[in-house]
N, C-alpha and C positions, 0 to 999 in steps of 0.2 A: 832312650836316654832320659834320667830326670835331672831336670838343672831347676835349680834356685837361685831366683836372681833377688841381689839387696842392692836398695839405693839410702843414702844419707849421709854420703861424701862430703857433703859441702856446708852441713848442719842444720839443713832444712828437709821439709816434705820425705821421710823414711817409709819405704814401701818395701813391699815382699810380691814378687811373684812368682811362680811356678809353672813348669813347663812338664809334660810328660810325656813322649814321644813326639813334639813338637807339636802338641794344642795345651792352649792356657787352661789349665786346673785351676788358677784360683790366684786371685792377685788383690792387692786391698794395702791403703794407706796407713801408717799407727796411728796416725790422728784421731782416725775413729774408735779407737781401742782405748787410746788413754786421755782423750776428748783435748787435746790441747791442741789450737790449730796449729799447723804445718809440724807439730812436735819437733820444736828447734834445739839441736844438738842430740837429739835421743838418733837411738840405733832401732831397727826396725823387729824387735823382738817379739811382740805379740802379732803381726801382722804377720810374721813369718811362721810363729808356732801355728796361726789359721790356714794359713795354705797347706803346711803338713796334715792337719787334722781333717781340714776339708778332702784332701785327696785319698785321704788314708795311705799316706807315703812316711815309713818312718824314718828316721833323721838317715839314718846306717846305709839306706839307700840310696840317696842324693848321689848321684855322679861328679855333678859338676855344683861350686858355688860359683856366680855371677855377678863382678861387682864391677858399677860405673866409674872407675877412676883408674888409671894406670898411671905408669910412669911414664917419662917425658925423657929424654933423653938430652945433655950436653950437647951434643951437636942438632939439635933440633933448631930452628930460626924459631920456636918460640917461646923460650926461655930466654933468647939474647932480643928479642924483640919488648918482652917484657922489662926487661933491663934497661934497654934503651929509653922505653918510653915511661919511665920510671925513675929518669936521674934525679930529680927533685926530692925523691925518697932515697937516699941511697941505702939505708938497709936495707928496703925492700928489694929493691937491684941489685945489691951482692948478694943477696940472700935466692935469689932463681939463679943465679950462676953457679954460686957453692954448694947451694943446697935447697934443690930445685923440687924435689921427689919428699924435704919432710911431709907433707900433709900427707903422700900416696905410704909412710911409712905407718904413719900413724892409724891411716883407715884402714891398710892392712891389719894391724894388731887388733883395731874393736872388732873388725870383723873376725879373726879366728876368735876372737873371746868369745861375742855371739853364737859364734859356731856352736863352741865347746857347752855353753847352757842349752843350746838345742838339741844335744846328742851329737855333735856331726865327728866323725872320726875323721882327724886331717892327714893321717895317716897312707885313707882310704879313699878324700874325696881331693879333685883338685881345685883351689885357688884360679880363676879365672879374670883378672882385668881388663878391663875394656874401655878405653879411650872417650870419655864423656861423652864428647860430641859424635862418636862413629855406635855409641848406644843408644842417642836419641835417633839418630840415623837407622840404625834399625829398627828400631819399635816403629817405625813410619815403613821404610821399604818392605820389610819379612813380612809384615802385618796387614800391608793393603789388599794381599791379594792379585797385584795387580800382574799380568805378565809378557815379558819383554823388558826391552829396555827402559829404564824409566830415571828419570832425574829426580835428585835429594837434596833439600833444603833442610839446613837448621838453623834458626837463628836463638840464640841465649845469652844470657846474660854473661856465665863464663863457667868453664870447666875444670881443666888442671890449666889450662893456658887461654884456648881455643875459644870463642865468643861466636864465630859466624861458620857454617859450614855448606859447601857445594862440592855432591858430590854425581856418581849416576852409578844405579844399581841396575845388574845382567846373571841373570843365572843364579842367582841367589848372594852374588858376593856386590861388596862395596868398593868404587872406584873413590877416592878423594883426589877433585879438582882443585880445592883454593879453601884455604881459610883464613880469617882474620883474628888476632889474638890481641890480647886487654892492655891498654884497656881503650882496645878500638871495638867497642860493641854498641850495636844498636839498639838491643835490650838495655844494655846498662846504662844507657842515655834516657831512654823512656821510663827506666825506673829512679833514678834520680829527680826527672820530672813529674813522677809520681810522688817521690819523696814530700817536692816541692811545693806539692799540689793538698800535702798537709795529708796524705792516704800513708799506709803500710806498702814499703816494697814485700814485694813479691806476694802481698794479696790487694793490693789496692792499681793495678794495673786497669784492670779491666772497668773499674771507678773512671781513672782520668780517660778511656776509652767510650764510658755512656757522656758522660761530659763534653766531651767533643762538640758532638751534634750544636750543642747548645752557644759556641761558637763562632768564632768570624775568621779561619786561620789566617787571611791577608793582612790579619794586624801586625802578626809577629812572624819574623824568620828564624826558623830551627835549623833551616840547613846547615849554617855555618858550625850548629853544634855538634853535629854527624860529619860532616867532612866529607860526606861522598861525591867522588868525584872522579873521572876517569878509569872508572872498576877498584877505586879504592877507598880503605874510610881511615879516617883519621879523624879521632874524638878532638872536641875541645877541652883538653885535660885540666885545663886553667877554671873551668867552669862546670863541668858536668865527669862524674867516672873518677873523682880525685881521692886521692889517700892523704894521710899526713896531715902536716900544716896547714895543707891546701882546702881541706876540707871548714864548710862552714859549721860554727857549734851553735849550737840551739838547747837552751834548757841543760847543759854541757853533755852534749849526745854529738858527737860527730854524723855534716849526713854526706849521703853520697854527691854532693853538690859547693859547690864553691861560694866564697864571698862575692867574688867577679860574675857568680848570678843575679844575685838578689842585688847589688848594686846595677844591673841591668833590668832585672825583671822588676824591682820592688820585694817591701818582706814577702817570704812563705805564708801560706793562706792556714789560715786554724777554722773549724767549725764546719757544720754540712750543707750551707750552702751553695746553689749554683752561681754563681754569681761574678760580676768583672774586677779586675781583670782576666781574673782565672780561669775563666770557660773558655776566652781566646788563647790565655796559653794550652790549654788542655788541645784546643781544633788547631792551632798551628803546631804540637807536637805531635797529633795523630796524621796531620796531613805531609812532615818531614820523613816521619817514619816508614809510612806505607810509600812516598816515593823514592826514598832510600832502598830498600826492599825489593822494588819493582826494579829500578835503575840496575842493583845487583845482580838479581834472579838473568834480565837481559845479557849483562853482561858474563856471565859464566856458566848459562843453563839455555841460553837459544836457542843456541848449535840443538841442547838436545831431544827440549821440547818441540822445537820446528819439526825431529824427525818421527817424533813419538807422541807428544800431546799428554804423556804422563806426568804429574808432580806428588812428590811425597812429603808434609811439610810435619818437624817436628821440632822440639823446642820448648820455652815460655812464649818467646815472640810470637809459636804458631797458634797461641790462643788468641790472638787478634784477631775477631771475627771480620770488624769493617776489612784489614788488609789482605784476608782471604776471601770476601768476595770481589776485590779486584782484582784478586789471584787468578781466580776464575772466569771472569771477564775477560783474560787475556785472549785474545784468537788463535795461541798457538796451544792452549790450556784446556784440555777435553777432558780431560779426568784428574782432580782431585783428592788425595787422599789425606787429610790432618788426620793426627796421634789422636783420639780422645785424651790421654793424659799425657798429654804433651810436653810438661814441666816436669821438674825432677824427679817425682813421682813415678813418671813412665820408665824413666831407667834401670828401674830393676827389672822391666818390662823387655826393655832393651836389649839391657847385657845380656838378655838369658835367649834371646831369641838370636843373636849374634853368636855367642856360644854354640846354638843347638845348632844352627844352620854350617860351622864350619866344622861342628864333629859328627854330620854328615845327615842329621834330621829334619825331612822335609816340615818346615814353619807352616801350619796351618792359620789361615785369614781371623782376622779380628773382625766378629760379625754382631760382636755386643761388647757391653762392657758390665753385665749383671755378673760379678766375679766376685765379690764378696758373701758375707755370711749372710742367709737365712733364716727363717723361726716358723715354727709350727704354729697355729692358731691356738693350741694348748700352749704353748712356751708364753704368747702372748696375752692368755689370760692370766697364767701365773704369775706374770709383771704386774699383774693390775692390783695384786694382792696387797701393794704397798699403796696403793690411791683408792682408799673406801670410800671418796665421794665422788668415782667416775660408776659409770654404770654401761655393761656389754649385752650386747643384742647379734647373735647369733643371726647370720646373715643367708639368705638363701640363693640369693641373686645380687653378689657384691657390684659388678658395675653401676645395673638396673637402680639400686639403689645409694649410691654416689652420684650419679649423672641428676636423680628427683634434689640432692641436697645440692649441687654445685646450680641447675637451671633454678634452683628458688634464689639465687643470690648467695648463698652462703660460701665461704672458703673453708676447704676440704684438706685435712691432711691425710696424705696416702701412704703407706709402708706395704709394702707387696716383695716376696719374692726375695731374690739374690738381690744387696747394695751392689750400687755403681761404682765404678773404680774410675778415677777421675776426678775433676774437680766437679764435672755439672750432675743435676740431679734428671734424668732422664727415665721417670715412672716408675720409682721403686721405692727412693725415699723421700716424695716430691710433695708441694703443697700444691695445691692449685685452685683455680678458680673460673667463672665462666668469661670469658674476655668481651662478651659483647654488653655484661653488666656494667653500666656505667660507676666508675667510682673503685670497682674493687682491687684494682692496680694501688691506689694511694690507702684501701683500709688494709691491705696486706702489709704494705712497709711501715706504715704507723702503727698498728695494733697487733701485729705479728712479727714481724722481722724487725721492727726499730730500725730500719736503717736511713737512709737520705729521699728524699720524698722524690726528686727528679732520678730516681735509678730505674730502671725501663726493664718489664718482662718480657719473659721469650715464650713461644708459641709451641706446642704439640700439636699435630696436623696428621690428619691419616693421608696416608698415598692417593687415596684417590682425589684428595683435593690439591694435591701439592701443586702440581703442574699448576693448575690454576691461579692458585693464590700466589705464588711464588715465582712465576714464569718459565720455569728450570723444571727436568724430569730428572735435573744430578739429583744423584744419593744424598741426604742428608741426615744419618742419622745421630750424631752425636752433637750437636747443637756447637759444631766449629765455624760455621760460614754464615755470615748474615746478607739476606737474599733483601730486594726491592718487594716492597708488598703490593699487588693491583691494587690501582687506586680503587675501583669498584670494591676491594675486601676492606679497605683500609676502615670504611666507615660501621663495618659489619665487628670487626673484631678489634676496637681500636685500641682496647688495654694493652695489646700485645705490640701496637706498632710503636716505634719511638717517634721522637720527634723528629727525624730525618727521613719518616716512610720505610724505615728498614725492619727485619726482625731476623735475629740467632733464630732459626728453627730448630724444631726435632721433628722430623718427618717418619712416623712410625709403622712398622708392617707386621701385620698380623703373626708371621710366624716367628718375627723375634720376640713379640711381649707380647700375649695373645689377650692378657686380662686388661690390659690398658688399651690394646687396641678395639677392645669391647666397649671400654669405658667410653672411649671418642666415639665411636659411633653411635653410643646409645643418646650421649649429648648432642650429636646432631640430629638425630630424632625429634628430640625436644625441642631444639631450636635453630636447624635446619643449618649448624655448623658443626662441623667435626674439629673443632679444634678449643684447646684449653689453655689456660694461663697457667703455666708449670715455672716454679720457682723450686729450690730446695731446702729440705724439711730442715731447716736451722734456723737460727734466731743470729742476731749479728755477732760478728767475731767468735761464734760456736763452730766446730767441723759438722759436715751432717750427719744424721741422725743413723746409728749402725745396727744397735739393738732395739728388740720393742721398749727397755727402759728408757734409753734416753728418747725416742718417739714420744712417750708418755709424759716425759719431763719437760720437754719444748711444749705440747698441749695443756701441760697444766700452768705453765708459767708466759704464757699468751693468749690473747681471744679468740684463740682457735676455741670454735663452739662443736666439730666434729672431726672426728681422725678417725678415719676405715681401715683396723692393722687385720693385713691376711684375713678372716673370714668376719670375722667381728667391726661391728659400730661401735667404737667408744665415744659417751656425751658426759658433761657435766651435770652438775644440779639444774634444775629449772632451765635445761635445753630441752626440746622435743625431740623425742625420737622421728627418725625419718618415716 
């Protein structure tokens, strides 16, 4: 079977992937296509024409299209749940009663329109909906690999209704145990206090997430904002998750946060400092979160993990690294598996592996995420044609010679191979730097990245140090879980540590990326660690880097002094050649 899965129901993060006998052929964000981040309100049309072209799959083929959103039914409790907890609005309330399904009517139509510029004869292929939250649910269970019984987690902001889901996957199908619907969500509380935190929802999470650390959370109480409480949640709607009037205006932009905050908290925070009182709101919403979470997981997933030890977490919420390594620390927790792109993103990832597996396709494991496009080292000289004051030195030993410029101190930007599909940049489109050089953590966010000086990098680590430095022989390779660093490493690599002793890893193996896994070892050669300071190849509020052009374009317009694309050095003026 070929399924095509699309995501951009909800007017964010539009992806394409593709499915062909059940293994992923090729999956990729539009953002990087049409360089606008999370591409909001676009449909996923050039990400999807790459998946056809990459597979050599033409449109007329497609069996099935995949799409994250269905319909919701009138008798379903969460369309009357929504209404309920939405009388303050009441259009909004009669409006899920009466006409509950326009948004699923509406994404049906762009999607056959999409279709039709792609070639798709609808004729021939079928229309396939899939329930938001039972898409990220797949893209976590289909995809781990794992086998047996195993329990599913989703936590998200929200779908057609659904915000929290607990289910347990057996045999390839999904059981749903409980879910909670909007606007009782635990994401959309954390993003509200992202809002509030003066960050963009739904790219600025993982901001109020490095911030934490920096923190005292027993200033402040969040529980009462989350409501969890005897397996239940109940938002404080009066403050956080409101619509309407309810909502506070700012610069006249309505946010997802109340007046009845900021009268409790004080104003919203402007500007990129860490600073109070805002670091303890930040560490008392990461510490409400993750025990809301935990409290949940207990109470509708014990029973399954007690018998199994399995968890599959997918979601926005499942990119919170700190709450997935408490995930993991649980005693009845033996194997973890998070989405790599666990946000909206992953849903077309979803639907299409939910599709494959119920029209009978065994789902082959998610063993990378190098799924996007490629370039030949010819393609990338011909980029250069438009930058006549870069200069390329044909490479004979590319790690050999990245690992001499990364141990001399200098920061390296790398493009290798197939992009990553996801949010993180995991050795393909990545910058990186040597982590035991003192300093080069703060000249990468000030002279490269422009971003907030207190924002913390994460580490690439070959296997055979993982154990060590990390404590854990768990799999780590998509930089989902952040692990405790030995104190004895901490002082050896300490760019990579934050300031709570922690680090997001990527723990990488020879045969998934073989040119990267050269590169770490040649650097620990030199300096007797195998591990790098891996950040991704963007500049702030940019998507990363998809082509060698825009690669090129990040290098010329930051102090990146070398970038190694595919076999080639590329330097400026008056850099030395390595």
């Amino acid at each position: 079977m070929i399924i095509l899965g699309l995501s951009g129901a909800l007017g964010h993060d539009p992806s394409a992937a593709l499915l062909v006998d059940g293994e992923i052929a090729a999956a990729a964000e539009e953002e990087r296509f049409v360089r606008e981040k999370h591409a909001q309100n676009r449909m996923p049309r050039e990400a999807a024409r790459y998946c056809l072209e990459e597979a050599g799959v033409a449109a007329t083929q497609i069996d099935a299209v995949a799409f994250p959103y269905a319909p919701i039914s009138i008798f379903s409790p969460a369309r009357w749940h929504y209404a309920k907890r939405h009388w303050y609005a009441p259009d909004r309330a009669l409006d899920a009663i009466v006409n509950g399904n326009r948004r699923y009517r509406r994404n049906r139509a762009r999607v056959t329109a999409l279709g039709k510029t792609l070639g798709i004869d609808w004729s021939q292929t079928a229309f396939e909906p899939v329930e938001h939250h039972l898409a990220h649910a797949s893209s976590a269970y289909h995809l781990s690999g794992f086998d047996g019984k195993t329990a599913v987690l989703g936590v998200d902001g929200k779908g057609e209704y659904a915000t929290t889901f607990f289910g347990v996957g057996e045999a390839g199908g999904i059981t749903r145990i409980h879910e909670f619907y909007d606007p009782d969500s635990l994401s959309g509380v954390y993003g509200a206090l992202t809002e509030y935190l003066g960050f963009e929802m739904l790219d600025g999470e993982y901001k109020l997430m490095g911030m934490a650390p920096y923190g005292d959370p027993s200033r402040f109480d969040f529980a009462p904002l989350l409501g969890c409480t005897d397996g239940d949640v109940r938002v404080d709607s009066r403050m956080v998750n409101t619509v309407g009037l309810r909502r506070y205006r700012d610069g006249g932009r309505g946010r997802y946060f109340g007046a009845g905050l900021v009268r409790r908290l004080g104003p919203p925070r402007h500007g990129d400092a860490a600073d109070e009182p805002y670091v303890h709101h930040a560490a008392a919403m990461q510490q409400a979160y993750e025990d809301a979470c935990l409290e949940l997981i207990e109470a509708y997933l014990g029973d399954v993990l007690a018998a199994t030890g399995r968890l599959v977490f997918a979601g926005g919420g499942a990119l919170n690294v700190k709450l997935n390594k408490r995930i993991l620390e649980r005693d009845d927790v033996d194997e973890l598996f998070v989405q790599p792109a666990a946000g909206d993103a992953g849903t077309a990832l979803g639907a299409a592996t939910h599709v494959a597996s119920r029209l009978g396709d065994v789902v082959r494991p998610m063993t990378h995420v190098y799924l996007g496009p490629g370039f030949s080292s010819r393609e990338c000289r011909e980029a250069l044609a438009s930058h006549p004051g870069l200069s390329a030195q044909e490479l004979d030993d590319v790690p050999a010679c990245a690992a001499d410029i990364l141990a001399a101190g200098h920061p390296l930007a790398w493009f290798q191979g197939r992009m990553e599909f996801g949010p993180r940049a995991l050795g393909a489109r990545s910058i990186l730097g040597c982590p035991s050089i003192p300093g080069i953590a703060a000249r990468i966010n000030a002279e490269i990245k422009y971003r907030e000086r207190w924002r913390p990098f994460c580490p690439s680590l070959t296997d055979t140090v993982a154990t060590d430095i990390l404590g854990t022989s768990h799999p780590a390779p998509f930089m989902t879980i952040a692990f405790d660093v030995a104190e004895r490493w901490q002082s050896r690599i300490p760019e990579v540590v934050h300031v709570d002793g922690t680090a997001r890893a990527q723990v990488v193996t020879r045969d998934v990326n073989p040119r990267y896994y050269a590169l770490l070892e040649r650097i620990g050669e030199l300096t007797g660690t195998p591990v790098l300071l891996n950040t991704s190849l963007n500049r702030r509020g940019e998507p990363i880097a998809c082509t060698p052009t825009d690669a090129l374009g990040i290098f010329v317009g930051s102090d990146l002094g070398y970038l190694v694309i595919e076999d080639l050095l590329i330097t400026k003026q008056g850099v030395p050649n390595a």
